[in-house]
C-alpha positions as CSV (number, residue, x, y, z in Angstrom):
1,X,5.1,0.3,16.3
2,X,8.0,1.8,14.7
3,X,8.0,4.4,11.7
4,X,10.4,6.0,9.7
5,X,10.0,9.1,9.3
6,X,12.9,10.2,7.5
7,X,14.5,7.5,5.3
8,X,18.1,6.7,4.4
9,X,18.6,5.2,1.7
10,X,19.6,1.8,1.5
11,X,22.9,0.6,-1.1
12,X,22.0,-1.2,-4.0
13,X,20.7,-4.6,-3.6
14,X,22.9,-7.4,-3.9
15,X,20.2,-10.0,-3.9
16,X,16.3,-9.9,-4.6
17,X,13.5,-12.0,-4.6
18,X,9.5,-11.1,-5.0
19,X,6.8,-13.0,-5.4
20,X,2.9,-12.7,-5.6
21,X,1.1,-15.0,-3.6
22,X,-3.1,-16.1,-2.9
23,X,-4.0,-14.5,0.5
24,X,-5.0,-17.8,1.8
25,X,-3.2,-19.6,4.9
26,X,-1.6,-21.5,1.9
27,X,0.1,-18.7,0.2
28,X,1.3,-17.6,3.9
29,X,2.9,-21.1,4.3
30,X,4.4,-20.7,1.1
31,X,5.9,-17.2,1.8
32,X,7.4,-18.8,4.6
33,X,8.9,-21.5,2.8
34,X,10.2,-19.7,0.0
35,X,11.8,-17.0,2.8
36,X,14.0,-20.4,4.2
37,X,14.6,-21.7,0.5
38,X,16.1,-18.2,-1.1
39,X,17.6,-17.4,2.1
40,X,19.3,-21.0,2.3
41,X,20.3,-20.3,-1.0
42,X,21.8,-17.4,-0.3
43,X,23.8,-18.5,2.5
44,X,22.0,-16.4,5.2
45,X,20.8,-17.2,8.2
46,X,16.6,-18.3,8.0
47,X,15.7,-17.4,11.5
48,X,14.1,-14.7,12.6
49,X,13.0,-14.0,9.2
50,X,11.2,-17.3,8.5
51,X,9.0,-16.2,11.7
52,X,8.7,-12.3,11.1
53,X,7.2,-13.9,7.4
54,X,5.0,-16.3,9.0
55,X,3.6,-13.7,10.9
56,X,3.5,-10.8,8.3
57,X,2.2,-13.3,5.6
58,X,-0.4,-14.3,7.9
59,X,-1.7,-11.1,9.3
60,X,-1.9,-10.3,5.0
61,X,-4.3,-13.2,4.1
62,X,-6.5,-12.4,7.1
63,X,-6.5,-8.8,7.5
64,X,-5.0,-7.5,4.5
65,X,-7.6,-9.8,1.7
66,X,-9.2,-8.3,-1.2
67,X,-11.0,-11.1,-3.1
68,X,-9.1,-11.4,-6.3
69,X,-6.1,-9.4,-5.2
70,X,-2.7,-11.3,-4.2
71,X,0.0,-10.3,-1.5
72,X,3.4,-9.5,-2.8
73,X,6.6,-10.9,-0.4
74,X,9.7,-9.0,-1.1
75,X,13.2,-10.1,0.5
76,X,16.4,-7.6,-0.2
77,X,19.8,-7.8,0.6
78,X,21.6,-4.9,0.9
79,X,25.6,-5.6,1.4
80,X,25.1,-9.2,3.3
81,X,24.7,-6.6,6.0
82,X,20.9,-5.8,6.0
83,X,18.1,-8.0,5.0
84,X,14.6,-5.8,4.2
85,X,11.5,-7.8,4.4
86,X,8.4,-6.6,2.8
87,X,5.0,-7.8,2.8
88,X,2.2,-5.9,0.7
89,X,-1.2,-5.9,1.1
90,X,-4.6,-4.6,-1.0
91,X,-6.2,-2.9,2.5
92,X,-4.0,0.2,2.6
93,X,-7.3,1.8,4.5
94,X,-6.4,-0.7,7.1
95,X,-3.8,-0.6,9.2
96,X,-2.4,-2.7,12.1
97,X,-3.2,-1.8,15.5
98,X,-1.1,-0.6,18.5
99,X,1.3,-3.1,19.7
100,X,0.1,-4.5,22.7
101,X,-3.6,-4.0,22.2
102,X,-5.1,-7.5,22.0
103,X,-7.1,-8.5,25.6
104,X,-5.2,-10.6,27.8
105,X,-7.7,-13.7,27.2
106,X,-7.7,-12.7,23.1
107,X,-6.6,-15.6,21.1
108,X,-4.9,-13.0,18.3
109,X,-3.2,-9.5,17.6
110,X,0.2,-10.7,18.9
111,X,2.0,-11.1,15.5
112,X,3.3,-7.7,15.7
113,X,4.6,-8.3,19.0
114,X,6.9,-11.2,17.7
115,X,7.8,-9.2,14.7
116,X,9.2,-6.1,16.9
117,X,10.7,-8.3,19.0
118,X,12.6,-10.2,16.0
119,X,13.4,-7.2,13.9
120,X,16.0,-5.0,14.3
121,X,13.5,-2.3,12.7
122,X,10.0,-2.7,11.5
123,X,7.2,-0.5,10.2
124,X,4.1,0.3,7.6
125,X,4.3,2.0,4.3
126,X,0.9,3.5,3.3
127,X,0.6,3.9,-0.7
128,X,0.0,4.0,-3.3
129,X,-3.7,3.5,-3.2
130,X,-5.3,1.3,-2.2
131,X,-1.7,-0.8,-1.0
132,X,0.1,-0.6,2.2
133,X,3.5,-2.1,3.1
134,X,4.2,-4.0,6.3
135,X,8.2,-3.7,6.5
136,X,10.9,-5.3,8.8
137,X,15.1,-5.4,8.5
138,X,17.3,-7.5,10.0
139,X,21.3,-6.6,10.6
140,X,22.8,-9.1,9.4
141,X,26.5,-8.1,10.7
142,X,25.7,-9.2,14.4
């Protein structure tokens, strides 16, 4: 897993989009969906990001529900050069584990493993309580 630890901060977005959705499979499937809409929209490319949702959106409503609480998807552009995705959860006290630490014969805990692979950059926000952040950017320029 990759943190910042000292940030740079990013130019002024030139397009946003948030949205709160349930923490069901359903509102994953729609975070994905909207990612490919907006970014259609937009004129970006949808993939890797549709997938790096999928699988941030997912781990959310299974490992990141509160009952009554909703996940927030965030999608920035900075420039056309960068695109920030950001996927908030209620479970701040839990955080994802170490990349790679799933058994061989486990049928999970490999969503992280596709996310560092896709992203150019990728990481967990902790705060403010009780919220953490999942995070992943793309370059776009490539």
């Amino acid at each position: 897993m990759t943190q910042e630890i000292s940030r740079t901060e990013h130019s002024v977005p030139t397009r946003q989009f948030t949205v709160l959705l349930s923490p069901t499979r359903r509102g994953a499937r729609l975070a994905r969906l909207l990612t490919v809409a907006h970014l259609g929209d937009w004129g970006l490319p949808t993939e890797p990001a549709a997938n790096i949702v999928a699988e941030l959106a997912a781990n959310a409503a299974v490992h990141g529900r509160v009952s009554g609480r909703d996940f927030r998807l965030g999608l920035t552009v900075h420039r056309d050069t960068l695109l920030r995705i950001e996927v908030t959860d209620t479970r701040g006290e839990r955080l994802p584990l170490a990349l790679g630490a799933a058994a061989d014969d486990a049928e999970s805990g490999r969503g992280l493993l596709i996310v560092g692979a896709l992203a150019d950059r990728w990481g967990v926000d902790v705060g403010p309580a009780p919220r953490k952040t999942v995070w992943a950017e793309l370059d776009l320029g490539r």
